[in-house]
N, C-alpha and C positions, 0 to 999 in steps of 0.2 A: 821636369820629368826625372822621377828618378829610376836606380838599377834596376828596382824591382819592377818599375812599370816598363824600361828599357825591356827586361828580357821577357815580358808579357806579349810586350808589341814582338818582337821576332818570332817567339812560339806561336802566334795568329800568322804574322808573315810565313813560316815554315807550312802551317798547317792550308792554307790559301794556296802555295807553291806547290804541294803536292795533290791539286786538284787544281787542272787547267782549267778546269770549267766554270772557277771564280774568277779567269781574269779574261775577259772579252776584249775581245779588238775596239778598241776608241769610237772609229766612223763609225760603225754599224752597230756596237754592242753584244753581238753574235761572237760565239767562240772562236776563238782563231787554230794558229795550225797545230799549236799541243796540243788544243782538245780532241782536231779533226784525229789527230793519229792516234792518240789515245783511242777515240770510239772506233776508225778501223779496224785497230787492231783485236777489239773486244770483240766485232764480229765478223773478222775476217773467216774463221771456219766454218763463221754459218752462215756466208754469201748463197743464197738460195732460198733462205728464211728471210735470210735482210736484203735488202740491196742499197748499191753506195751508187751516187751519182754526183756527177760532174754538172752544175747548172752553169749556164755563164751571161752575161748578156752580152749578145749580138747586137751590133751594128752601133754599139756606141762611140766608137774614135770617129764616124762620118758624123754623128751629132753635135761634138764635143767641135771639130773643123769646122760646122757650119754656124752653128749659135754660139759656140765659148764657151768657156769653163764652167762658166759662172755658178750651173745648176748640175756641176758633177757630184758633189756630196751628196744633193740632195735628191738626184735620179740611185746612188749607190745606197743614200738610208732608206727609199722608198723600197728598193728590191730588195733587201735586208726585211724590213717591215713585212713587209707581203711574202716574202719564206716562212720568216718566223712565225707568223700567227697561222699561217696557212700550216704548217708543220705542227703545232700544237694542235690542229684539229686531229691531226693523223699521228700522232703522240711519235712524231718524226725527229729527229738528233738533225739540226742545222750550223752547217759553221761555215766562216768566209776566210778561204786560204792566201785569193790575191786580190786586186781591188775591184775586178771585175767576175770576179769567180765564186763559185760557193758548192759546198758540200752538204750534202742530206746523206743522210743513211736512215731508210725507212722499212718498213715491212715489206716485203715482195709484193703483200697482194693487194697494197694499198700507193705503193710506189705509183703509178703510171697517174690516180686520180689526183696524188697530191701532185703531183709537175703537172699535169695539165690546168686546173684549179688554180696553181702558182701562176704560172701561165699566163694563162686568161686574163688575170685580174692586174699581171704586169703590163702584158698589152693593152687593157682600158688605161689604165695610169702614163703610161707611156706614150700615146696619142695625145694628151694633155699639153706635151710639151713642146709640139711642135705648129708654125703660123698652120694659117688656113689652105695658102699656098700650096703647101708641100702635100698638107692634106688633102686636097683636088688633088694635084697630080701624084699622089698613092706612094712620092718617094721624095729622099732628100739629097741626094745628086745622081748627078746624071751623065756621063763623058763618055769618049768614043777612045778605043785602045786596040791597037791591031786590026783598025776597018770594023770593030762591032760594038755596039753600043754598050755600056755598063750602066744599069740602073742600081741605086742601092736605096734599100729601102729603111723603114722603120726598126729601131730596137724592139727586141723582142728576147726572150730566154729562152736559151737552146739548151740542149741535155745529152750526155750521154752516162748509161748505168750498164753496170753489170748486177746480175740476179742469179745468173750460174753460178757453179762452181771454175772456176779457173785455175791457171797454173801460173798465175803472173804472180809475180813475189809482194806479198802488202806492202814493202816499201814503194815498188815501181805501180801499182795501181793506181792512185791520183795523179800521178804524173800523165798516165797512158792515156786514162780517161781526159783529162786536161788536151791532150794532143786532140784527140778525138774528136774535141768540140773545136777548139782554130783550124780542122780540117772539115768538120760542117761548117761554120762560120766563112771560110773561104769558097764552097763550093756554093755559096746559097747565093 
């Protein structure tokens, strides 16, 4: 290789680095968190038109403790898969910020049928993976804490969006909405 093809390759490198949206996260393929704050930011003043949400999935550390690791890529590229195609029906901006977490930013008035649609079709896939057993009994552990019984049940993808307008600063917004959901996640 020579100079001139040297500084070809950088000027693609440069021109790729100034758009996160060519470089996706490895496991999933989906954008990661430059992109996610890039598209934040483009609509954060028009939360109302758009709205940004927090998906996460639930109840997978009781899956991961009862079966193993073994099928954690592959429950995390399935939920990826099933955003992403589900989000191109709804011409939806998807990206995954941590390894259980994921970001949309959709339309307002389209937002609630794409996470429910996501949804759905996370929990058919997601019943797949677990014996027959756990399926009869409707859950995947079960212990007694303080004199009362704790069931916990199946993964599933939980959400929380804002579609107002707000006063939370766009840096602290994925964070707040992130809180939001490991405080459904623990109430469920």
């Amino acid at each position: 290789m020579g100079l001139k093809e040297a500084k070809k390759y950088i000027a693609e490198l440069h021109r790729k680095q100034d758009d996160p949206y060519l470089w996706p996260d490895f496991l999933t393929g989906l954008p990661d968190k430059a992109a996610i704050i890039q598209k934040v930011s483009e609509v954060y003043d028009q939360i109302g038109e758009y709205c940004i949400s927090v998906i996460k999935i639930a109840n997978i550390q009781p899956y991961l403790i009862k079966y193993g690791p073994d099928r954690h890529a592959e429950i995390i590229q399935w939920t990826a898969a099933i955003l992403k195609t589900t989000a191109d029906k709804y011409k939806t901006f998807v990206g995954t910020c941590c390894t259980h977490d994921f970001i949309a930013v959709c339309n307002t008035k389209s937002s609630k049928t794409f996470i429910n649609e996501a949804t759905k079709l996370f929990e058919k896939k997601a019943l797949t993976l677990y014996n027959k057993e756990d399926l009869k009994k409707g859950k995947v552990l079960s212990f007694m804490k303080e004199g009362k019984r704790i069931d916990i049940g199946f993964m599933k993808l939980i959400s929380c969006s804002i579609s107002d307008k707000t006063d939370i600063p766009k840096d602290h917004l994925i964070p707040h909405l992130g809180k939001l959901c490991i405080e459904l996640e623990r109430d469920m």
